[in-house]
N, C-alpha and C positions, 0 to 999 in steps of 0.2 A: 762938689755938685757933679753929677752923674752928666755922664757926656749922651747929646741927645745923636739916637740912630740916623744913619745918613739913608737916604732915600733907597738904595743901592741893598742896605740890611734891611729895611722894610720889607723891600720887593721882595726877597730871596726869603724871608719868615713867610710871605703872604702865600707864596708858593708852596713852601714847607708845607704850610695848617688846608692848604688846596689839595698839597696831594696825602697828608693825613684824611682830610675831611673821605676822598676820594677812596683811601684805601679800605677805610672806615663800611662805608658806603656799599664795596667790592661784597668786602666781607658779609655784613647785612643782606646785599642780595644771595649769595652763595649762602648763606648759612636758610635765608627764608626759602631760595630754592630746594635744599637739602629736605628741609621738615615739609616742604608741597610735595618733593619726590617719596618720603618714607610713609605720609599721610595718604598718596593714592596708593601705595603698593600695601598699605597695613588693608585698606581699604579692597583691593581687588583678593588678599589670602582670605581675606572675612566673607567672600561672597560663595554663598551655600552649592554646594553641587547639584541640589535639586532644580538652580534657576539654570536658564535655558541662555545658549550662548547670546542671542540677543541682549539679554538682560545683563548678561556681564558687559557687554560692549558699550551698554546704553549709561551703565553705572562707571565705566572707566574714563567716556564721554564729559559726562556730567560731573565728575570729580578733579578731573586734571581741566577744567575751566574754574570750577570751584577753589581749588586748592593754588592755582597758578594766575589766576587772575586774565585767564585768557577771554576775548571777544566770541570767539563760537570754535567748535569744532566737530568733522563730522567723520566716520569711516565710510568708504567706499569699495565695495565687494570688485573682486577684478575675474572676469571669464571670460576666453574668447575673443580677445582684444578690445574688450569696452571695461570701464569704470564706471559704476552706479554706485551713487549716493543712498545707503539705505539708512541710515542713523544717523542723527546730529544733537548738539545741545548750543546752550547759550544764544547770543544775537544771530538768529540764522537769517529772519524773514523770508522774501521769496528768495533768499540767496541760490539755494539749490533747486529749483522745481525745474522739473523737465530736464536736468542738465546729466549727460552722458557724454560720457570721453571715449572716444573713436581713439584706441592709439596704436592698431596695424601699423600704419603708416610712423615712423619715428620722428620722421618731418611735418605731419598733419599740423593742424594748428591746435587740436585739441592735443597735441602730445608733448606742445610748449609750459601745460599746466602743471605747478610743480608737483602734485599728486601723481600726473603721467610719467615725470622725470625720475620722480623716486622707485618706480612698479621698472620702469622701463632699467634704469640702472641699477636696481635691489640697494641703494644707498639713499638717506637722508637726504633731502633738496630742499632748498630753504630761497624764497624771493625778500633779501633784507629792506628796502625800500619798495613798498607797492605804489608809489606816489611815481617812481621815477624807473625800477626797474622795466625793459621794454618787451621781456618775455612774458610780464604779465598786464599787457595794455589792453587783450582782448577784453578783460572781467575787468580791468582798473576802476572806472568808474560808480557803479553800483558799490562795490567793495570800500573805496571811501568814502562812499556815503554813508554807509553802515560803521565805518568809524575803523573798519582796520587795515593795517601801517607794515604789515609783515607777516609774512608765511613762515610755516612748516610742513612735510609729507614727509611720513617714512613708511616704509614698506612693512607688510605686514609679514612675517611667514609665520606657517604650521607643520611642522614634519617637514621639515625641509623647503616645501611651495609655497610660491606667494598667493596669497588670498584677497589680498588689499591691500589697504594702506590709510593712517590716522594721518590728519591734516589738521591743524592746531591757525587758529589768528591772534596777534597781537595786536593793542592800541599803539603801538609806538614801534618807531622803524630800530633795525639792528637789535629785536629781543631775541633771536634765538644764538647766543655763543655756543661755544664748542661744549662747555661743560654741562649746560643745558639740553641741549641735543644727547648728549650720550647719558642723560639719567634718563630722558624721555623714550630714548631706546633701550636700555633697560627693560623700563614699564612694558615697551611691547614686547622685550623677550617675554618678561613673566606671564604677558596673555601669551604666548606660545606654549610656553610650560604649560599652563592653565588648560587652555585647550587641545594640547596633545593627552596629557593625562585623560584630560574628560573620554575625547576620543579612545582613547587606548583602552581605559575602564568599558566604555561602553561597547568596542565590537569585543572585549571578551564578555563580558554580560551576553551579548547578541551570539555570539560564539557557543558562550553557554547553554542558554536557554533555545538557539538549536538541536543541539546535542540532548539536551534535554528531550526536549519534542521529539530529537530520531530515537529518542531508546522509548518515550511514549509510545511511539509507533509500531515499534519492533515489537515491542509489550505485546499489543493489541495484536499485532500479524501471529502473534506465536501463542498468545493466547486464544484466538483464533483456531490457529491448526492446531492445537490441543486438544480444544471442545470439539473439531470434528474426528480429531483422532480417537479421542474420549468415546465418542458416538457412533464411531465404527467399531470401535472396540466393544462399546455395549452390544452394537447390533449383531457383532460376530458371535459373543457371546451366549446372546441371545438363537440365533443362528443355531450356535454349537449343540444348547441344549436342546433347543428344535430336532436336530438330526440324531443325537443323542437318542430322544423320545421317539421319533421313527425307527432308529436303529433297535430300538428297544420293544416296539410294536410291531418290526419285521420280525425279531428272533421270535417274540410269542406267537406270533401267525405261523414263522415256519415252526415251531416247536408242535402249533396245533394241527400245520399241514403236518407232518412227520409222523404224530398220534392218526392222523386221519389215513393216511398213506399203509401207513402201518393197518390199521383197521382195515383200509382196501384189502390189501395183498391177501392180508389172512381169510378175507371174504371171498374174495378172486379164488385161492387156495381151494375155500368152501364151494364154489361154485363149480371148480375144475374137478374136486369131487362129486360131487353130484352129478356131472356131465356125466363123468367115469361110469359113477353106478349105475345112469338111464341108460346108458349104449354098453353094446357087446358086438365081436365081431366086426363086420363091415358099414355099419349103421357112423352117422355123421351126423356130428353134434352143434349147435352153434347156442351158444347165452348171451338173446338182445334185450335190447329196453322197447318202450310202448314205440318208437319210433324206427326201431329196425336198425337200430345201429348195437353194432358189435361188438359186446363187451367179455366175451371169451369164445373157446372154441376147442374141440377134441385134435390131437396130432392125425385124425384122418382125413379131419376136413380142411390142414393146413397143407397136407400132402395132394387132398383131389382141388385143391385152387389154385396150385403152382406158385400160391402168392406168399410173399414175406410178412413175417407174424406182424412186424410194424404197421406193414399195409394193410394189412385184413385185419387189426382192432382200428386202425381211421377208419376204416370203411362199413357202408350200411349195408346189411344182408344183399337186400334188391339189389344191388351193384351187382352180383357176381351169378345173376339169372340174365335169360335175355327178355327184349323188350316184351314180348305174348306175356311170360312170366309174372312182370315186375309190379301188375296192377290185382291179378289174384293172388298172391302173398303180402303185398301190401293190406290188402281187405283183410285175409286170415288172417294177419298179426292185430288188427284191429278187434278183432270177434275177439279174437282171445285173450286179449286186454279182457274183456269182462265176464272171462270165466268159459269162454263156451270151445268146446275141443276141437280144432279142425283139422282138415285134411286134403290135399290137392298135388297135382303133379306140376315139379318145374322144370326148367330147362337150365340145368347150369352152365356156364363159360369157363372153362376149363384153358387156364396156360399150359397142361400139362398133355390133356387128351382132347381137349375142343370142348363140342357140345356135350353133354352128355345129362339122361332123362332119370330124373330120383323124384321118389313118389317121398314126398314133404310132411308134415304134420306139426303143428303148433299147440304147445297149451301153458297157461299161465303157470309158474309155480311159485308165487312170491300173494302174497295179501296186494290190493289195489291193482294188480297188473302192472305194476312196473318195471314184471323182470319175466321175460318169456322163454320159455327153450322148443329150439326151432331142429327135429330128427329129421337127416334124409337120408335115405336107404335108396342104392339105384333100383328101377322099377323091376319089378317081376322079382324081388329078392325081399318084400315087404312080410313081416311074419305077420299073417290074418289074427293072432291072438293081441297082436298092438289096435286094430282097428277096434 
């Protein structure tokens, strides 16, 4: 017959299957931890790029209370030395309303808060007992009334800066161990990663699509002075041929003056012959128009005026008598515009020998009277077979 265990082996087996049961146990949570930690991270790679970081914050909220069995948990944005609650999930109630953490001051009483503990130290801060812990006696109350037993904050960073910080509650005191804390940090590296990429994607999108819009711009500024270089270039163009057609309307005008000039001279010529053949000897010649101006003249009458040829074709007969003169030759050259032969005595002004008295005579020799010859022979030397 089998000998019965002494009390002593009892104890020491009850023990054994206690810390079997125990280790059992370890394992089961470690292992349900494991598959909550791979279940939010499968969960945060699954969330679309096009949702907006709220919406990842608000889905990593609501998973790691779903997946961990936690009481509530909320992120709080950190600027300027305050903490604000802007996202929460699970048992919140009026847990968070109105509540902002002042934590300038390191000593404040709001910087006792393990949220402020963890921004303020960039490390994990955990209150294991909130029933008894005494850095959390300010919120104690409310907090177990709402049913949770223990804390977590860890800090949040992005690119290096802190930006906040996720805060997790437990039902029950001493949930958050070492091994737990370091998957739950983890998770907020991978929102790091998540949110840095995003970031990074999108100031080079923003980057881009400047650069975009500066060469849109330049487009437009260059296209711009194109069209008006375009449009001076027509205008010059345009211009060009302009002067072109001028220049080419001046050579036919002078082409026509030059035939015209030409036709003068040879007229001029004619007319200096004709002077020739009316006078002989001392007799002085002059070839005006209906108005007494000077359109040629014999080398005796350029010799008795003293004046230069240039001068004496500007000038009109009447110039070169004096004033007694200058209104009965006016009158004869008028008669004789329409045919009728006259005759009078003038006084010429002489640079050469002063006054000096020629008995004058006018008569048309052209159709219309447009072209007069005007003989003066000094007086007392008039041949009576001209009258």
């Amino acid at each position: 017959m089998a000998k019965k265990p002494t009390y002593d082996q009892l104890k020491q087996k009850v023990k054994k299957l206690e810390k079997e049961v125990q280790d059992h146990k370890c394992v089961e949570d470690a292992l349900k931890d494991y598959i909550a930690y791979q279940s939010v991270l499968s969960v945060l790679r699954g969330v679309e790029p096009e949702q907006t970081e709220e919406m990842l914050f608000q889905i990593f909220l609501s998973e790691i209370v779903k997946q961990y069995g936690f009481c509530m948990s909320w992120y709080g944005q950190y600027s300027s030395g305050e903490i604000k609650p802007i996202l929460s999930a699970g048992r919140v109630d009026r847990y968070l309303d109105n509540l902002v953490l002042q934590i300038r001051e390191p000593t404040s009483p709001d910087a006792q808060c393990a949220m402020s503990q963890a921004i303020i130290k960039d490390a994990p801060f955990s209150y294991a007992d909130l029933e008894r812990d005494e850095g959390f006696r300010r919120w104690r109350d409310y907090a177990l009334e709402l049913g949770y037993r223990s804390n977590l904050a860890l800090p949040l960073r992005v690119d290096g800066q802190v930006e906040g910080g996720v805060m997790v509650y437990a039902d029950t005191a001493n949930a958050f161990p070492e091994d737990r804390i370091e998957r739950l940090q983890l998770l907020t590296l991978e929102i790091d990663t998540i949110l840095s990429e995003r970031r990074r994607k999108h100031r080079a999108e923003e980057a881009l699509r400047k650069a975009y819009e500066e060469v849109e711009k330049r487009v437009q500024e260059r296209t711009v002075e194109l069209s008006k270089a375009n449009m001076l270039l027509k205008q010059e163009i345009t211009e060009r041929k302009q002067a072109e057609e001028d220049l080419k309307r001046t050579h036919d005008q002078l082409e026509k003056a030059n035939k015209s000039l030409g036709f003068a001279y040879a007229q001029m010529r004619d007319w200096k012959d004709r002077l020739i053949s009316q006078f002989q000897g001392e007799e002085i010649g002059f070839l005006v128009d209906e108005n007494g101006q000077i359109l040629g003249f014999t080398q005796r009458a350029l010799d008795s005026t003293g004046l230069s040829r240039v001068k004496l074709l500007k000038g009109n007969i009447v110039d070169i008598v004096d004033e007694d003169s200058k209104v009965e030759l006016k009158d004869n050259i008028k008669k004789a515009t329409t045919g009728a032969f006259r005759k009078t005595t003038v006084n010429m002004m002489s640079e050469v020998s002063g006054h000096q008295v020629f008995e004058t005579k006018v008569m048309r020799i052209s159709m219309g009277g447009r072209m007069l010859l005007v003989s003066m022979r000094e007086s007392g030397k008039i041949d009576n077979a001209d009258g």
